[in-house]
N, C-alpha and C positions, 0 to 999 in steps of 0.2 A: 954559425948558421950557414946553411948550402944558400947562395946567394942567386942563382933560379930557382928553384923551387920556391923564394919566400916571392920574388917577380913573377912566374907562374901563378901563383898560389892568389897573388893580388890582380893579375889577368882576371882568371877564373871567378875571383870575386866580385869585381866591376862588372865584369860582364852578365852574370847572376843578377845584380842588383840593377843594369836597367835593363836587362828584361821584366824584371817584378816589378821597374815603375811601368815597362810597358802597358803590361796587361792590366796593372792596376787605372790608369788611365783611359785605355779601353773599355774597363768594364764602367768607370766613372763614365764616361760618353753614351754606351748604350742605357745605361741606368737613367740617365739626364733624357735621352728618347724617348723610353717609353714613359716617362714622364709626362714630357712635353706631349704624346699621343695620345695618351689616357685624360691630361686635362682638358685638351681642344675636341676628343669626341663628348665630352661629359659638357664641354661646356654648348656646344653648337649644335648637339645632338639629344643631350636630355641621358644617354647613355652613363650610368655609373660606372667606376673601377669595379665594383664585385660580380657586375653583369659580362664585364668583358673576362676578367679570370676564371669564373663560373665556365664562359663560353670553350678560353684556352684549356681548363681540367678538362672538359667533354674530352674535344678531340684530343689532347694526351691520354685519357682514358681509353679514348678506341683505337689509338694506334698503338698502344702496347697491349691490349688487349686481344689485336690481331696479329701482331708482332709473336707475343706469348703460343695462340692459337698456331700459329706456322712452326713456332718450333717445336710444340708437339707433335704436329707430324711430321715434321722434317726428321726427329727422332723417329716417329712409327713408323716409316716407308711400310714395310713388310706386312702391315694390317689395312695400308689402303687399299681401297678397290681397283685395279688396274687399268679403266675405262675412263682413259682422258675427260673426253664427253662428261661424263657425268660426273667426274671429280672438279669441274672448269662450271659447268651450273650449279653444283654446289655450292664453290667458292660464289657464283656470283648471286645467287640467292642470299645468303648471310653477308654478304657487304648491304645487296639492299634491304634486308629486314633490319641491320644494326642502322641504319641510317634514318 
């Protein structure tokens, strides 16, 4: 056996293995979080879990959905109207009707 490459080989895998405890532990910590926020609004506020990810879908829903909206015309340049003005009250008409 090439005797770096199997040292290498166990580098590369140690180093692998605590980055995956890293983020495994990371994600344990924020998962413990929103725990801990979701019980203390539910409990001192009357606020349920399904009101508050009810609340979080919305706004995920409008910001990929405006997200979506930009990249269609980011793709159609050539069909919009070339009148900043009125492409900018556009935009801001449909932010405040989606809201």
């Amino acid at each position: 056996m090439n005797t770096p490459l199997v040292i290498g080989a166990l580098l590369v895998s140690v180093l692998i293995f605590w980055w995956l405890l890293s983020v495994i532990k990371a994600s344990l910590k924020t998962a413990l979080l929103v725990v801990v926020v979701v019980f203390a609004l539910q409990v001192f506020t009357g606020i349920g879990p399904q009101q508050i990810f009810n609340q979080v879908g919305q706004w995920m829903g409008i910001s990929f959905n405006r997200f979506g909206a930009w990249l269609q015309n980011w793709g159609n340049k050539n069909k919009f109207d070339p009148d900043v003005k009125k492409q900018s009250l556009l935009m801001i008409m449909s932010i405040l009707i989606d809201q």
